[in-house]
C-alpha positions in Angstrom: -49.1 -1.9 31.7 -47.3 1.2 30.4 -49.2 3.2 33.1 -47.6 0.8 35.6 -44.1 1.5 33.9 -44.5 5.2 33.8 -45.4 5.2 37.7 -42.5 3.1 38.4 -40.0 5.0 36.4 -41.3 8.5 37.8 -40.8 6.5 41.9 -37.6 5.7 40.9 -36.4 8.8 39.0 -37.4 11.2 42.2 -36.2 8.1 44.6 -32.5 8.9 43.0 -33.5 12.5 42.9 -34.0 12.9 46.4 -30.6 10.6 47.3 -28.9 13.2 45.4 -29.8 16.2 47.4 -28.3 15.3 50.6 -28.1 18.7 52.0 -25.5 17.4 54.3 -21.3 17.5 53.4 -19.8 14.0 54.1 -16.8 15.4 55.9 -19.3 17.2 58.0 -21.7 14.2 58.6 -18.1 12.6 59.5 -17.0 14.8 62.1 -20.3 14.6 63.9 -20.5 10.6 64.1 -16.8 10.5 65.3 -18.0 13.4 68.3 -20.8 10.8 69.5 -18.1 8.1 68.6 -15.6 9.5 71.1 -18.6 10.1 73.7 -19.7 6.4 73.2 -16.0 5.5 73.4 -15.5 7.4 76.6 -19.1 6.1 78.5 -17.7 2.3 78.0 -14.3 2.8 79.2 -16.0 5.2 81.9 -13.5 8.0 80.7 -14.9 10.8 81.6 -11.8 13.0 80.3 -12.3 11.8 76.4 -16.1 12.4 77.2 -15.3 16.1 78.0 -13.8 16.3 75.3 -16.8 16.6 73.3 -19.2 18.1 75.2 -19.9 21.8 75.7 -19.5 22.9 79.7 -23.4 23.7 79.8 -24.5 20.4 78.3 -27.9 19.3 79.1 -28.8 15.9 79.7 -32.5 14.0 79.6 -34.2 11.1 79.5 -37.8 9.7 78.7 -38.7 6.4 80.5 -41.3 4.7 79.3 -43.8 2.1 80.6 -46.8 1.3 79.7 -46.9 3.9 77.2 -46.5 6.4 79.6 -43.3 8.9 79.4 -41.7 10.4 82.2 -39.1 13.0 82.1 -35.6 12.7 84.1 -32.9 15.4 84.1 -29.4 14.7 85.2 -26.6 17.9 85.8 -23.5 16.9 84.0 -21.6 16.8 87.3 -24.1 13.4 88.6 -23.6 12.0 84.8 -19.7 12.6 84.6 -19.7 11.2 88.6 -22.1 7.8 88.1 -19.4 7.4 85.3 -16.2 7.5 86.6 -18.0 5.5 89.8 -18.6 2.4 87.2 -17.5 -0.9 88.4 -13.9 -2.0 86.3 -15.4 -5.6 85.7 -19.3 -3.9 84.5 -18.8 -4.2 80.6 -21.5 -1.6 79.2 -21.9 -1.1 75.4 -24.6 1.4 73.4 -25.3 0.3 69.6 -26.1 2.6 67.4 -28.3 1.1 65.0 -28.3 4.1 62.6 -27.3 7.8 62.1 -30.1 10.4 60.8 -28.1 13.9 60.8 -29.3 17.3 59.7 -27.1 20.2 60.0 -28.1 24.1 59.7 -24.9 26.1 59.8 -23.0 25.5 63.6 -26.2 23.3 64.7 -26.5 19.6 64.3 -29.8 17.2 65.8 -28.2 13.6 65.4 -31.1 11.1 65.6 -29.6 7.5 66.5 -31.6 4.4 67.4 -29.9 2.1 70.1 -29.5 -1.0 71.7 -27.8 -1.0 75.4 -25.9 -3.8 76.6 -25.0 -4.5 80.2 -22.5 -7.9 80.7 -23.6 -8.4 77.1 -27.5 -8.6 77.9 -29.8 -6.1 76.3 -31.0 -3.7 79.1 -32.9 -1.7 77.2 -33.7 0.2 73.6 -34.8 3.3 72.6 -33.5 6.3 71.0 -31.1 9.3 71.5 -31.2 12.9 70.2 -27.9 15.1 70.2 -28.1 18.6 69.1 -24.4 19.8 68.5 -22.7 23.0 67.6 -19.9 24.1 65.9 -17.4 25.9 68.0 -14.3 26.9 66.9 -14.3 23.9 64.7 -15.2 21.3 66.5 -18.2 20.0 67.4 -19.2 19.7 70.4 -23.2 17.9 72.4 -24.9 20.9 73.7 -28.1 18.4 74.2 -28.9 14.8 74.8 -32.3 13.1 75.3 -33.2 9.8 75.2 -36.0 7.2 75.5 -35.8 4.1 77.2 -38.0 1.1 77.1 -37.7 -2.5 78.2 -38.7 -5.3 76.1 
């Protein structure tokens, strides 16, 4: 029995331990969630002007689909992305749900990892999860990278 308590005290003493060294500033973690925020904002209102706004000019887009376990690997130019979404029909309602934010930052560079839902007329189209690298420039960040899987149910 005081084995047991000894383990469990040490788990929980490096559990609070490791929460504490969060190498990442709040107001930094902040700024980066309200940069995929605004891009999120701007892909469901199909505003490509407030997407701009927080990507960098040589962006790169990608995608995995899978099926069956298989992946395959799509690229997209920024001008087809920024085109298929000002093209969006006005009555389509499209929404991506974050499910979660895992953030690590080294100096101007940022790799956002966030799980998602996407919704179509409120109807789950598919899931997977999107990776953003971002840099700092001039003091804002800005998605230099995005790549994404996608999987039916």
């Amino acid at each position: 029995m005081r084995y047991l308590l000894i383990v469990l005290f040490l788990g929980f003493s490096l559990s609070i331990s490791a929460q504490e060294k969060d190498p990442i500033d709040s107001e930094q973690a902040k700024q980066i969630k309200q940069t995929i925020s605004i891009f999120f904002e701007g892909l469901q209102s199909a505003d490509t002007l407030k997407i701009k706004t927080v990507c960098h000019e040589e962006m790169k887009l990608q995608s995995i689909m899978e099926k069956n376990s298989i992946g395959t690997l799509s690229f997209e130019t920024n001008e087809k992305f920024y085109k298929s979404i000002a093209s969006l029909p006005k009555n389509l309602k499209i929404e991506e749900r974050i499910l979660n934010y895992n953030i690590q930052v080294d100096g101007s560079m940022a790799n956002v990892w966030t799980p998602y839902e996407f919704y179509v007329n409120d109807k789950l189209s598919h899931f997977g999860t999107n990776s953003f690298t971002l840099l700092l420039e001039n003091n804002i960040w800005k998605i230099v990278h995005i790549i994404d899987t996608r999987r039916k149910k």
